[in-house]
N, C-alpha and C positions, 0 to 999 in steps of 0.2 A: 523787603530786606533780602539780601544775597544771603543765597544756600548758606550752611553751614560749611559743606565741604566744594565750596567754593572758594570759600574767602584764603586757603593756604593757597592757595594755586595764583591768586592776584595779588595776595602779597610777595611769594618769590617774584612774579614776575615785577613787578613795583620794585622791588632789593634788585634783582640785575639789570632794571633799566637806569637803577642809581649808580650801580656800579660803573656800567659802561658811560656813563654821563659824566662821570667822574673821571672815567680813563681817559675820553678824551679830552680833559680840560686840563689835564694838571699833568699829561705825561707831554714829553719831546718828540717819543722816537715815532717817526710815521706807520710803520710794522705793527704798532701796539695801539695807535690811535686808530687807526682801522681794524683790527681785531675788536677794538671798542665797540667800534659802530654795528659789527657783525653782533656783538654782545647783546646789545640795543635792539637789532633787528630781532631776535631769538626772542626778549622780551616781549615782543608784538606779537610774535607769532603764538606764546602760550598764552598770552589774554585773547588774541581771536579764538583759537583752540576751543579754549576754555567758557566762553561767552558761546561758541557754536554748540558746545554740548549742553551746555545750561536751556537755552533756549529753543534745542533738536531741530537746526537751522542748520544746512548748508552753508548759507551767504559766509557767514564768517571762516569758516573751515577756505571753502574758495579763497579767499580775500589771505590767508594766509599762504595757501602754493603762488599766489601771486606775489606774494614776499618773497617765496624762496626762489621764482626766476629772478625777481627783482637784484636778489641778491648773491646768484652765481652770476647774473650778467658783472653787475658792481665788482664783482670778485676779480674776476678777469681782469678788467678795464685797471682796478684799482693795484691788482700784484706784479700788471708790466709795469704802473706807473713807475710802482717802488725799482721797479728793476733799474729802468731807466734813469728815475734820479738818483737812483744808487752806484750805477756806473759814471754819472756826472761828477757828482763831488764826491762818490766815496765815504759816505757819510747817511746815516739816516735821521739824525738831527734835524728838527724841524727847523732850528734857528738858522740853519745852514741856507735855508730855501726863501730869505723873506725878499730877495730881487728875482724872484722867474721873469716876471715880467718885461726886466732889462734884458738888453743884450750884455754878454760880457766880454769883456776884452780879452781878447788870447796871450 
C-alpha cells in the first residue's frame, strides 16, 4: 500500500492532470489550451517527484528535468506558433483554424 503521506500529493496531482485534461477539451482559445497541457505537464512532474522520493530513486527525479526541457523547448515552439496564427487571422479561436492545411485565397 502507498505511504500515507503520499497519497495527498497523487491525488493533487490526479485533480490537475483532470483539470488540464479538461481545459483542453472543452475550451476554444489556443492560449488556454496550451496553458492546459503545460498544466498536464506539471502533473507528471509531481507524481515522478513524488514516486522518486518514495522510493530514494534518482530515476524519476531525472525523468522529470527531462520534462521540464521537454517543456521550455514545447514552450518556445508552441508561443511563436500562437504569434504567428495570431497575426494570420487575428483571432485565437480554434474554430478559426480548421483549413491550415489549405491554401487560401487572397
Amino acid at each position: 500500500m502507498i505511504a500515507h503521506s503520499l497519497f495527498p500529493y497523487i491525488v493533487l496531482a490526479m485533480i490537475l492532470f483532470s483539470i488540464g485534461l479538461l481545459g483542453v477539451i472543452s475550451r476554444k482559445n489556443i492560449f488556454v489550451i496550451y496553458m492546459s497541457i503545460e498544466l498536464m505537464l506539471n502533473a507528471i512532474n509531481l507524481l515522478f517527484v513524488t514516486l522518486a522520493h518514495y522510493h530514494q530513486s534518482m530515476a524519476s527525479q531525472v525523468m522529470a528535468m527531462f520534462v521540464i526541457a521537454i517543456a521550455a523547448a514545447e514552450a518556445a515552439i508552441f508561443l511563436s506558433l500562437i504569434v504567428v496564427l495570431y497575426k494570420r487571422k487575428k483571432s485565437l479561436d480554434s474554430d478559426s483554424y480548421k483549413a491550415l492545411s489549405q491554401k487560401e485565397s487572397l
